[in-house]
N, C-alpha and C positions, 0 to 999 in steps of 0.2 A: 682579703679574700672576696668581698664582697664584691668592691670593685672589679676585680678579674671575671668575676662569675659575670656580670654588668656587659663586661666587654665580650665573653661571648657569648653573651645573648644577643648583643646587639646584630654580633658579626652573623649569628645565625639567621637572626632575622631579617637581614640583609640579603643574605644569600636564600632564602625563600621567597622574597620577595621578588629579587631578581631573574629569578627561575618562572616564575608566575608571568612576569614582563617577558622573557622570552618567548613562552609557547603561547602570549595571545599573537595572531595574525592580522596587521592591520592592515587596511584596502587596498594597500601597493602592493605588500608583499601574497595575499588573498587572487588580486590580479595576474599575479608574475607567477603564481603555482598555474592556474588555471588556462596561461597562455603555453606553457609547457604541456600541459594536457593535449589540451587543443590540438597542435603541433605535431605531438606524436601518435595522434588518431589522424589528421593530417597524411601523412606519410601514410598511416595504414591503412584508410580507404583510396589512395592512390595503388595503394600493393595488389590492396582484393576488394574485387569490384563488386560482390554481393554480400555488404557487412551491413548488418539491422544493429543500431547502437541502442542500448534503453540506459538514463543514466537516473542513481539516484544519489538525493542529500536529504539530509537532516541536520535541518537549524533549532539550537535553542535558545529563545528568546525571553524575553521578561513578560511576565502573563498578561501586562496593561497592553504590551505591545502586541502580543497575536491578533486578535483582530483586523488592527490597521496592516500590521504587516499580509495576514492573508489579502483581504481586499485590494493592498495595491498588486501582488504578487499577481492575482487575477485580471486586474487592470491593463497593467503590461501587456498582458501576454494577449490581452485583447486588442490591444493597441498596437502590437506589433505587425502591422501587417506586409510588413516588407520581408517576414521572415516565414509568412503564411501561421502565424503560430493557431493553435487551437484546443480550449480546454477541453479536453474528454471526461475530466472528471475531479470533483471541489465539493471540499466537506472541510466542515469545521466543527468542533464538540467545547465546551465548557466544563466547570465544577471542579471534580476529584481530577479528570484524566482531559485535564484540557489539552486539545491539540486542535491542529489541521494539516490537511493534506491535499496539495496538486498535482493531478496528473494531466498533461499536456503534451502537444505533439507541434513539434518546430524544425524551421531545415539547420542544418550541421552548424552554418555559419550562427545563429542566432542563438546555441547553446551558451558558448561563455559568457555571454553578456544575461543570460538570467541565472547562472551559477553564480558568478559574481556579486551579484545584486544582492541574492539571497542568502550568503557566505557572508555578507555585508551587515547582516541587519542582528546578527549575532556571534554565537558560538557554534561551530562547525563540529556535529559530533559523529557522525559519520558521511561517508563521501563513499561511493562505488558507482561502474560501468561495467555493463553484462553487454556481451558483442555474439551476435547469432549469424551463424553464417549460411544465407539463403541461395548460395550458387546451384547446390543442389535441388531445392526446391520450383527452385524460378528454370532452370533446363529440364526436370521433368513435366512443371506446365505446359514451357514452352511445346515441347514433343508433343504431348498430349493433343495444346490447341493446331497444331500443322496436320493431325490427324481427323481431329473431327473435321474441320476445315473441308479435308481431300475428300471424307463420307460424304460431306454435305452436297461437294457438286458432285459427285459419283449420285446421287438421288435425284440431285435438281436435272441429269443431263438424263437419268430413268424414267425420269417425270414426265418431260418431252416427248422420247422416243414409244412411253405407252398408250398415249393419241385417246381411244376410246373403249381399253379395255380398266373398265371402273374396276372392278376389282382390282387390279395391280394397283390402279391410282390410290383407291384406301390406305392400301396396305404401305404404299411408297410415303403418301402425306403423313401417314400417323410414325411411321419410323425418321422422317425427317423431321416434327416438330420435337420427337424425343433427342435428336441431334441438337435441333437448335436449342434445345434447353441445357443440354450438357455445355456445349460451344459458351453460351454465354455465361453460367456459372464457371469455366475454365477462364472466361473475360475476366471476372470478378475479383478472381482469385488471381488471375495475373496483375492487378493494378494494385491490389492489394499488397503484395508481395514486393511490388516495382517502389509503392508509398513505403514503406518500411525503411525499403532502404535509402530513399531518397528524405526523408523524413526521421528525425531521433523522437525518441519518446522521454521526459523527460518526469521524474517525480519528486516534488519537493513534503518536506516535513519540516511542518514545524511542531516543537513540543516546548514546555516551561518547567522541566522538573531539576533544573542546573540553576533556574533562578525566579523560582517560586517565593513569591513574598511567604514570611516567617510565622505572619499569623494567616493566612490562607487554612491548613490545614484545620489547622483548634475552630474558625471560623465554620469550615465545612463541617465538624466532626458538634457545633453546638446547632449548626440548623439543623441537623439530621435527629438532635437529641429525643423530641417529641414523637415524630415518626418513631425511633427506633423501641421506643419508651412502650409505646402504645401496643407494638408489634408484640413486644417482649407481656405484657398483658394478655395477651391474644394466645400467645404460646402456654402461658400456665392456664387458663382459663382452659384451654383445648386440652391439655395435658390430665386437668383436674375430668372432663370429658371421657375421657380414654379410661383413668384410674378407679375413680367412684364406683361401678359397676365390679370391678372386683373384692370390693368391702365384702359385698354380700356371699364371697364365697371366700374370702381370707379368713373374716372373723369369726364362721362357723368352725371353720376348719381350725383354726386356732383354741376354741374353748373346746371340741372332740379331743382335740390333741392331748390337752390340759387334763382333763378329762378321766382320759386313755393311762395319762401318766400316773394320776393321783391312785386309780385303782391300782395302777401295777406295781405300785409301793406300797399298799395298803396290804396289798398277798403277801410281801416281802418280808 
């Protein structure tokens, strides 16, 4: 019986283990998802022309490793400048809730190769792409700047033909800087619009709570011991603050009571 038990334990163990071996992804097969990605965002900004991509990942990584891993992740992305890449925004935190986070802006082509990288340096716990479709936005700019545009020489040709009646001129120059200021915030916002899609935005995470060393925890929870020790002193001392002051109206109140009761069993 023993033996038998032996054997499927083994067999189980086996088949856990195997299970564990399947679902890690290692950097061929991490590559070969991400060129299917690729591919089929590929085809779909060939389909529609006004697609804003923002994609995001979270890596979890071993806590020695965050550090290094962020800094090079920023490295890269600095160094890449055949892909115009540009970080907009890099934070890193330690202690309880160690992480970091990059957000960055690169052209289409230069996405998979920092998914990959970053897919690379751990365990991929979640993966998503949000796809904003600015067609509509980028044809109402457009309309908008072919307008102010037509105002602006309709003023400038006003401007001309008012020669030396100053009044109209006033009136004409202070309505055509209020154009040129609209026209160029309409610029603004058209290039803006035009980057987006011309440019993905991409944001990486990394966290360590899949593979946080064992004593990490008890470690954090014995530096904090003093501190919390000391806090915890401060609350009953405060508490003792609050209470004290009502002695002097409990313990009258208590021997009236007393008091009150003796004589009304005394009638009794």
């Amino acid at each position: 019986m023993r033996n038998n038990a032996l054997i499927i334990y083994l067999i189980i163990a086996m088949s856990v283990l195997s299970g564990c071996g399947q679902n890690e992804l290692n950097p061929y097969q991490a590559k070969k998802t991400f060129d299917v990605i690729s591919d089929s965002e590929a085809s779909q900004r060939d389909a529609t022309k006004f697609l804003a991509y923002e994609h995001y990942i979270t890596v979890d990584i071993n806590e020695e490793e965050l550090t290094p891993a962020y800094r090079k992740a920023v490295a890269a992305c600095v160094d890449d400048r055949k892909n115009n890449c540009t970080i907009l925004d890099a934070k890193i935190s330690s202690g309880k809730y160690a992480t970091a986070h990059i957000r960055l802006r690169v052209k289409p082509k230069g996405v998979n190769k920092i998914l990959e990288s970053v897919a690379n340096k751990g365990d991929v716990v979640e993966e998503s792409t949000h796809v904003e479709d600015l067609a509509l936005p980028v044809a109402d700019n457009e309309k908008r700047l072919k307008m102010l545009t037509s105002h602006r020489d309709r003023l400038l040709s006003l401007q001309e033909k008012a020669d030396n009646d100053i009044e109209s001129l006033i009136k004409i120059s202070e309505e055509l800087a209020k154009v040129q200021s609209e026209l160029e915030n309409a610029r603004g916002r058209n290039a803006h619009l035009l980057q987006r899609v011309d440019m993905d935005i991409v944001n990486v995470t990394f966290t360590v709570e899949g593979n946080r060393s064992f004593w990490t925890p008890i470690e954090q929870s014995l530096s904090r011991f003093l501190s919390r020790f000391s806090q915890g002193i401060s609350n009953v001392i405060t508490g003792l603050a609050y209470f004290l002051p009502w002695l002097f109206v409990i313990i009258p109140a208590l021997f009236g009571f007393r008091s009150f009761w003796q004589r009304k069993k005394k009638m009794r």
